[in-house]
Wavefront OBJ file of the C-alpha trace (Angstrom):
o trace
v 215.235 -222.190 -156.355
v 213.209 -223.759 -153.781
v 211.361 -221.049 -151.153
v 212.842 -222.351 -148.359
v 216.472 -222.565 -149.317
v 216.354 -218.418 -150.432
v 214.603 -217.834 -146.828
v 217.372 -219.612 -145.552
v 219.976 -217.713 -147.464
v 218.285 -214.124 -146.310
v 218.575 -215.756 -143.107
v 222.120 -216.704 -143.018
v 222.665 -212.955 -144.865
v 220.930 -211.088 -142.211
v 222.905 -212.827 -139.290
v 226.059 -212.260 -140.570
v 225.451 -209.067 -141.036
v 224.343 -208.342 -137.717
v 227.631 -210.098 -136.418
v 229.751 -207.911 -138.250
v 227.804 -204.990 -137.372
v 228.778 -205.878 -133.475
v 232.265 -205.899 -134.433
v 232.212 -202.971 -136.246
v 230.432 -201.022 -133.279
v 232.942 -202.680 -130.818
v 235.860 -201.949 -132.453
v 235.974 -198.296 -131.936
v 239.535 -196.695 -130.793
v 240.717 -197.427 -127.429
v 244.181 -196.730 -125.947
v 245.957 -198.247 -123.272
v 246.399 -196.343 -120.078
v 250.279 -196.278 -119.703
v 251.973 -198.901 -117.514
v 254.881 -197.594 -114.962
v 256.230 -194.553 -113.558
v 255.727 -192.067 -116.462
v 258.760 -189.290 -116.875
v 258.548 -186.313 -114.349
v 256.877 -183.468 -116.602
v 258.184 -180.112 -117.219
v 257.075 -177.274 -114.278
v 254.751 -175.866 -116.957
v 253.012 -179.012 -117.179
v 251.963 -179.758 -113.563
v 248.613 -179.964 -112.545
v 246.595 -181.018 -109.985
v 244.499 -183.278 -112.973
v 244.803 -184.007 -116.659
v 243.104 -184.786 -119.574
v 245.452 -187.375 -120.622
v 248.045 -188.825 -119.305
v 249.595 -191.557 -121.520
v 251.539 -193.568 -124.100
v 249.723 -192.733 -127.706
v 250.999 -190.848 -131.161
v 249.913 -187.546 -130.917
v 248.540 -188.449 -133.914
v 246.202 -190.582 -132.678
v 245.299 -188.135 -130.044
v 244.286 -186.131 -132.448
v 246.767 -183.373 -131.320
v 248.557 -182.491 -135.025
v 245.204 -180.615 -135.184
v 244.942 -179.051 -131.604
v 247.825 -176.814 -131.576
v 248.289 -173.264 -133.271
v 251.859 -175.044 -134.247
v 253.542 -178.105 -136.452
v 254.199 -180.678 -133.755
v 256.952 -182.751 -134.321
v 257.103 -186.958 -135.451
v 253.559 -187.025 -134.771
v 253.642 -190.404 -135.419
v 256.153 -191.673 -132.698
v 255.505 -193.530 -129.215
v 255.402 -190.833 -126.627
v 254.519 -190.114 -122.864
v 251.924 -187.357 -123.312
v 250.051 -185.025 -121.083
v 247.383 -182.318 -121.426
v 246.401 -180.576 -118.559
v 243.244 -180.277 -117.544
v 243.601 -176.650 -116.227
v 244.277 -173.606 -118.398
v 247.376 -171.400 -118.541
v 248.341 -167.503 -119.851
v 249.159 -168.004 -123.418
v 248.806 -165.963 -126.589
v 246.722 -168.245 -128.447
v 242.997 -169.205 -128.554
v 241.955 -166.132 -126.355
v 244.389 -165.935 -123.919
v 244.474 -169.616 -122.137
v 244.689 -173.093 -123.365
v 245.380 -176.657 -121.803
v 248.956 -177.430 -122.129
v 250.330 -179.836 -124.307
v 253.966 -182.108 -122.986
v 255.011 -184.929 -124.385
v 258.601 -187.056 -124.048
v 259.200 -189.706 -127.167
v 261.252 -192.611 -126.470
v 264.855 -191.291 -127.477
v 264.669 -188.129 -125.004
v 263.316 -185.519 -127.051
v 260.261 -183.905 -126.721
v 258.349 -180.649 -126.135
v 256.193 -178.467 -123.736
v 253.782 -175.446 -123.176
v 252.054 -176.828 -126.504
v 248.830 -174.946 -126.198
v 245.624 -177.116 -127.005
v 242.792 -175.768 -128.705
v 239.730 -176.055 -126.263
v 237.259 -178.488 -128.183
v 239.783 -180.592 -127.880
v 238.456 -184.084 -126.094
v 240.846 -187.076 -125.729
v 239.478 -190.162 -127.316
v 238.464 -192.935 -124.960
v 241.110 -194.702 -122.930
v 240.473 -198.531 -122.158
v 239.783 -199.154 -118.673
v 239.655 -195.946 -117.611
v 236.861 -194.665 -115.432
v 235.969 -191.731 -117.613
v 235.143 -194.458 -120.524
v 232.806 -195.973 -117.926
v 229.143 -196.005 -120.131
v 230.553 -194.339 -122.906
v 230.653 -195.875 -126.358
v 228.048 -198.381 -127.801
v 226.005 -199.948 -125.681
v 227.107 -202.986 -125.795
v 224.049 -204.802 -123.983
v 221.163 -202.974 -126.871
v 224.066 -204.663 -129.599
v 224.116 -207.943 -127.658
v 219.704 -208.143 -127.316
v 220.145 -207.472 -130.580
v 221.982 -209.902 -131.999
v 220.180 -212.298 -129.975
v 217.028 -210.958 -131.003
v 218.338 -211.866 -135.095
v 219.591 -215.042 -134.051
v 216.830 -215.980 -132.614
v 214.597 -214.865 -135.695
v 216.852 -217.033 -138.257
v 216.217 -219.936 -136.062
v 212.948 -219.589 -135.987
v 213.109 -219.495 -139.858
v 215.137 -222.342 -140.629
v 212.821 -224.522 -138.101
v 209.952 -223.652 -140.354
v 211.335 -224.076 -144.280
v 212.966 -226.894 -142.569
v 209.185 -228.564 -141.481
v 207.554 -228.032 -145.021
l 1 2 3 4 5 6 7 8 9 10 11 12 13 14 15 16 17 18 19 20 21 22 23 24 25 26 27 28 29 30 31 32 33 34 35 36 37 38 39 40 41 42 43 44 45 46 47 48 49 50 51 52 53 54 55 56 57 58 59 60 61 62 63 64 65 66 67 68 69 70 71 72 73 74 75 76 77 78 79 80 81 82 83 84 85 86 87 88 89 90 91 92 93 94 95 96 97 98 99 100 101 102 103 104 105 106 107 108 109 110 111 112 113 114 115 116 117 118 119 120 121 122 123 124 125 126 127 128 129 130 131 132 133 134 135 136 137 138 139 140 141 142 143 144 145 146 147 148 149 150 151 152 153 154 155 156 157 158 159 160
């Protein structure tokens, strides 16, 4: 095989790998921030501020593993919020976040409590996701920076 055709080949290798490198980085969990008037929450889950306050799974809150309990249909649409302060409860040393959620047909439950390393995963648009996650501008230089460097390589097999 001719030099410049496997230089050529690394070339093409190495960009597409870089390309699905920036997808893979970019394509990290997000959730929507709920649209609308979300359901008036139980007394015991009032607060000034939460930690989330959304449509998700609890499963994909990561709450099946939060609570000293089983939650229920962890896999069902839901209107969920944690509160951000702490309440009296028996569990993980006397207070814990509190845990309500609402699924589409009615049901639901509250005073959940959450464990306290608990951290809701990012939520798209939200200004708490504001500089967190990759840095998108270090991915973009860099996949400039390999584009550039397979041009510059098929130029030169391309001139001998």
């Amino acid at each position: 095989m001719h030099p410049g055709r496997l230089i050529r080949r690394a070339a093409v290798a190495v960009t597409l790998a870089a390309a699905m490198s920036v997808v893979a980085a970019c394509s990290a969990l997000t959730l929507a921030p709920s649209e609308g008037p979300l359901p008036t929450p139980d007394p015991e889950c009032l607060d000034a501020s939460y930690d989330f306050v959304g449509e998700a799974t609890l499963a994909q809150l990561g709450l099946e593993n939060a609570t000293p309990g089983v939650l229920p249909h962890v896999d069902w649409p839901a209107q969920i919020r944690v509160t951000h302060a702490e309440f009296a409860t028996p569990h993980f040393g006397g207070s814990a976040r509190m845990l309500c959620f609402q699924f589409l047909d009615g049901s639901g439950g509250s005073e959940w409590p959450v464990h306290p390393g608990w951290r809701p995963p990012h939520v798209a648009g939200s200004p708490e996701s504001a500089g967190d996650g990759p840095p998108i501008l270090l991915i973009a230089v860099g996949g400039l920076f390999v584009i550039a460097v397979s041009a510059i390589a098929f130029r030169r097999s391309g001139a001998r």
